[in-house]
C-alpha positions as CSV (number, residue, x, y, z in Angstrom):
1,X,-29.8,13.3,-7.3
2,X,-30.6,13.1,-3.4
3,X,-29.8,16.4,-2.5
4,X,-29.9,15.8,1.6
5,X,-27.8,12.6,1.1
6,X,-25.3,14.5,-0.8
7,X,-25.4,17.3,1.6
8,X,-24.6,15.1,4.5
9,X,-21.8,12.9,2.8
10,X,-19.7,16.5,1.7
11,X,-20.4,17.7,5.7
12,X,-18.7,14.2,6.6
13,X,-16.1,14.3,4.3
14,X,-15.2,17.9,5.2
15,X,-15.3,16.8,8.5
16,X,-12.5,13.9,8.0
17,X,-10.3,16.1,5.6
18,X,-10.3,18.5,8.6
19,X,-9.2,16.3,11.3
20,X,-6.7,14.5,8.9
21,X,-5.0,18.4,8.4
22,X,-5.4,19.3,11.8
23,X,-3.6,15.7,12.8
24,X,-0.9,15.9,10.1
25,X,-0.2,19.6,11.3
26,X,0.3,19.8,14.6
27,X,1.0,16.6,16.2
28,X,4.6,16.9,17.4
29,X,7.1,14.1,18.1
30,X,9.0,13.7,21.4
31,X,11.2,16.2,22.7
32,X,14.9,15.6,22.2
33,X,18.2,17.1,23.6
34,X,21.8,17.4,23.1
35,X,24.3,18.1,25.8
36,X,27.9,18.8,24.5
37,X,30.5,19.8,26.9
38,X,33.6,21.9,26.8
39,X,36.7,21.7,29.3
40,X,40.0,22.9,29.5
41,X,42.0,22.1,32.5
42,X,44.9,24.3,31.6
43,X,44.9,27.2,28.6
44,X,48.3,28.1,28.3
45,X,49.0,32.2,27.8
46,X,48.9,34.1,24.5
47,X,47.2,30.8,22.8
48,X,43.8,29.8,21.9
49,X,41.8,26.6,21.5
50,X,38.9,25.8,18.5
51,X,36.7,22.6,19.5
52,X,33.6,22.1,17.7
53,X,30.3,22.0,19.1
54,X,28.1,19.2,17.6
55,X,24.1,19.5,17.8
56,X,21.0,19.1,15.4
57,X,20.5,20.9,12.4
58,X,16.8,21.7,13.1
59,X,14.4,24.4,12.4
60,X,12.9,23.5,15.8
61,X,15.6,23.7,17.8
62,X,16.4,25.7,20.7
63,X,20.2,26.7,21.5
64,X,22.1,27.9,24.6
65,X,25.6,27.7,25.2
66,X,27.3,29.1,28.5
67,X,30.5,29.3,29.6
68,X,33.2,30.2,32.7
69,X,36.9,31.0,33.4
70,X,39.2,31.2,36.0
71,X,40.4,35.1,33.4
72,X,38.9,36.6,31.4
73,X,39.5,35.2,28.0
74,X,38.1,35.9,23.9
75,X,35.7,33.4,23.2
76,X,33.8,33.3,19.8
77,X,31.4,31.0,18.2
78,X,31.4,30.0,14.6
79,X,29.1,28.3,11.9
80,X,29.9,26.3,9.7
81,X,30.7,26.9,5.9
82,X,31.9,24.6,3.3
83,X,35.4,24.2,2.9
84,X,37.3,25.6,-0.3
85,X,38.2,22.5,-2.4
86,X,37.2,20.1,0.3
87,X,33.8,17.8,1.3
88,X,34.7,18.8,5.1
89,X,33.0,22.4,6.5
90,X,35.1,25.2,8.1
91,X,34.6,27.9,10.4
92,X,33.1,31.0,9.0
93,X,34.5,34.3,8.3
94,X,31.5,36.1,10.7
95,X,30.9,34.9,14.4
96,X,27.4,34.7,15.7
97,X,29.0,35.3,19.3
98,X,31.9,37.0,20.6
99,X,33.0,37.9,24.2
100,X,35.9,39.3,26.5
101,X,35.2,38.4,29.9
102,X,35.2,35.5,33.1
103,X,32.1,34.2,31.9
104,X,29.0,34.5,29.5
105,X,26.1,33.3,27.5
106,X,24.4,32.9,24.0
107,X,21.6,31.9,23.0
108,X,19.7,31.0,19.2
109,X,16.4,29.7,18.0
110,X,15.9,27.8,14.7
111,X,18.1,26.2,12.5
112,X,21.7,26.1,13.0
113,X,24.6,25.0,10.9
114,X,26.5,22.5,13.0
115,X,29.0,21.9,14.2
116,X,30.0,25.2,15.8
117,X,33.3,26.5,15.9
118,X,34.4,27.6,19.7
119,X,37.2,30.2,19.6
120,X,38.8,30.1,22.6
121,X,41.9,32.7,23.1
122,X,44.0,33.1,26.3
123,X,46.0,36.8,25.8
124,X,46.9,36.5,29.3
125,X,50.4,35.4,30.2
126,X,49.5,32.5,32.5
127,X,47.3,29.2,31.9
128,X,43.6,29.6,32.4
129,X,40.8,27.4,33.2
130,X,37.8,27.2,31.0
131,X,34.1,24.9,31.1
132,X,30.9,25.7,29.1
133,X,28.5,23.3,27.5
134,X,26.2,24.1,24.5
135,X,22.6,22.7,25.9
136,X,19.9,22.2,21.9
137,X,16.7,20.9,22.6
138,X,14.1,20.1,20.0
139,X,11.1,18.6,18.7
140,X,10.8,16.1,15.7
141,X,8.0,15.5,13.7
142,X,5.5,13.0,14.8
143,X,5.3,11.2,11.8
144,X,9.1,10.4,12.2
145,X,8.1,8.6,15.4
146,X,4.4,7.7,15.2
147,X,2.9,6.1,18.5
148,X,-1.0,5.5,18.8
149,X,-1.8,8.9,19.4
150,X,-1.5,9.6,15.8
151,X,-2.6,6.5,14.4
152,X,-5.8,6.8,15.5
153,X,-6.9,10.5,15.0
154,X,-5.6,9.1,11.2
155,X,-7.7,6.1,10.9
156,X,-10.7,7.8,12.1
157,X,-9.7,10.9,9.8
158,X,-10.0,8.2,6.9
159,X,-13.1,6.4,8.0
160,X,-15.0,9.7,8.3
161,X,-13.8,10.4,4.1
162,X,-14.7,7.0,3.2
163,X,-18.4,7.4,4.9
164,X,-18.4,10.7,3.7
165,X,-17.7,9.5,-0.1
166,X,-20.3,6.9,0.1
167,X,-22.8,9.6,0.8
168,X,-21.4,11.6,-1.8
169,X,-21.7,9.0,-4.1
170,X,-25.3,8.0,-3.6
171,X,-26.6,11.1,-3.4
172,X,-25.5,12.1,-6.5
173,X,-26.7,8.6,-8.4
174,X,-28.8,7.1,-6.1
175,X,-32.8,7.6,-7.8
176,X,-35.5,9.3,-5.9
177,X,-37.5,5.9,-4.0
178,X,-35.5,3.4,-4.8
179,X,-35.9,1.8,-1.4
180,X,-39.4,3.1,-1.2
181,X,-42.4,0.2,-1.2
182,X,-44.6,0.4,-3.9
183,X,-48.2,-0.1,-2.6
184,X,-49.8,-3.0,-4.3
185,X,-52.8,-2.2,-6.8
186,X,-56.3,-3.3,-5.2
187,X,-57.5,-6.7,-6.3
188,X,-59.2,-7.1,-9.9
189,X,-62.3,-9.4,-10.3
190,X,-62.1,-11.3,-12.9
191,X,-65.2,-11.6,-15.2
192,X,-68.0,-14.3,-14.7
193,X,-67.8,-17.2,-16.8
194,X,-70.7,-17.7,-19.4
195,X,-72.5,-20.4,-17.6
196,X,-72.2,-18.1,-14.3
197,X,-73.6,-15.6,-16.0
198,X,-76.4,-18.1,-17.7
199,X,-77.3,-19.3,-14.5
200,X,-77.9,-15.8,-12.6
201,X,-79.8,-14.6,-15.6
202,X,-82.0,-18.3,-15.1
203,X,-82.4,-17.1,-11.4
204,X,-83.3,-13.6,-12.3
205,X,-86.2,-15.2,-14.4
206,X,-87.7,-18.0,-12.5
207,X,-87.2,-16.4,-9.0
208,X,-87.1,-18.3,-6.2
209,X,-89.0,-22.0,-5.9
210,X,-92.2,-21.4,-3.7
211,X,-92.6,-23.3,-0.4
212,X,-95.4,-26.4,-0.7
213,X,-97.9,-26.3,1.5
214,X,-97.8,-28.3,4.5
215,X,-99.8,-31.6,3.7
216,X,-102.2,-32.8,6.4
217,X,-105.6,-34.7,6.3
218,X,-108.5,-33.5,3.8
């Protein structure tokens, strides 16, 4: 086992997992919005009006609805509930928003059961005017509409666990010096063949030939 190289591939790979989390996590899609208008040229008295308000069922979203009147009328906003022996929703028995005035407001965060039920209701004895518009805006996921800017924090996410896995790998299986030269053992002399060793024995004995004289006149 190679400890350092084992070390260093489980630091990479850590390293990867993290980004791939941190990607996955937090990388938000576009935002979105849905506008849905109300108007009522002419409420006639003592009667009432339910539209439905259509928007995103999102735990994202954020919800505001506002309203105006030429009176002051009842206005209440519903969820929706499953209908009793029907596929279809209804309005529930509970608002989330009631009020008695010319004009108002409400506002919600999170998910929402849509559509809305609007309650309008003219008591008065003459025909009212009425406009509002439920404004949701909200974020999807980025993985339900992936543009480069995720793509490539994930490819790099995976390169860095595939490095990292190598080194994991070979640390733990990889021998100690398997890439490491093994110096080559110094030369060996062979021994001297018989007649070498004849011959230098023959030298040993007789010694060197003398030098003859010069030869000149006697």
């Amino acid at each position: 086992m190679r400890t350092g190289l084992f070390v260093a591939g489980a630091a990479v790979a850590i390293i990867g997992a993290g980004v791939l989390v941190a990607t996955l996590t937090y990388a938000t899609g576009p935002t979105h919005m849905v506008f849905d208008p109300v108007s009522v040229s002419s409420l006639p008295g003592h009667s009432f009006y339910t539209p439905e308000l259509e928007g995103w069922n999102g735990s994202s979203a954020s919800t505001h609805f506002t309203w105006a009147s030429s009176q002051s009328l009842l206005v209440a906003i519903y969820p929706a509930v499953p209908c009793p022996d029907s596929t279809s929703v209804c309005a529930a028995g509970n608002d989330v928003y009631s009020g008695w005035a010319n004009s108002g407001s409400w506002s919600a965060s999170g998910s929402l059961s849509f559509p809305l039920f609007l309650n309008i209701t003219n008591p008065n004895g003459t025909p009212v005017t009425f406009s509002g518009a439920l404004v949701e805006t909200y974020t999807t996921s980025a993985l339900a509409d992936p543009t480069w800017g995720l793509f490539i924090p994930l490819i790099g996410a995976v390169v860095l666990i595939a490095i990292g896995g190598v080194g994991i790998f070979l640390g733990l299986f990889l021998p100690e010096g398997t890439y490491t030269r093994a110096r080559a053992p110094p030369p060996a002399f062979d021994d001297l063949d018989d007649e070498d060793v004849e011959d230098a024995e023959d030298l040993d004995a007789t010694g060197p030939e003398p030098d003859e004289p010069p030869s000149g006149p006697t």
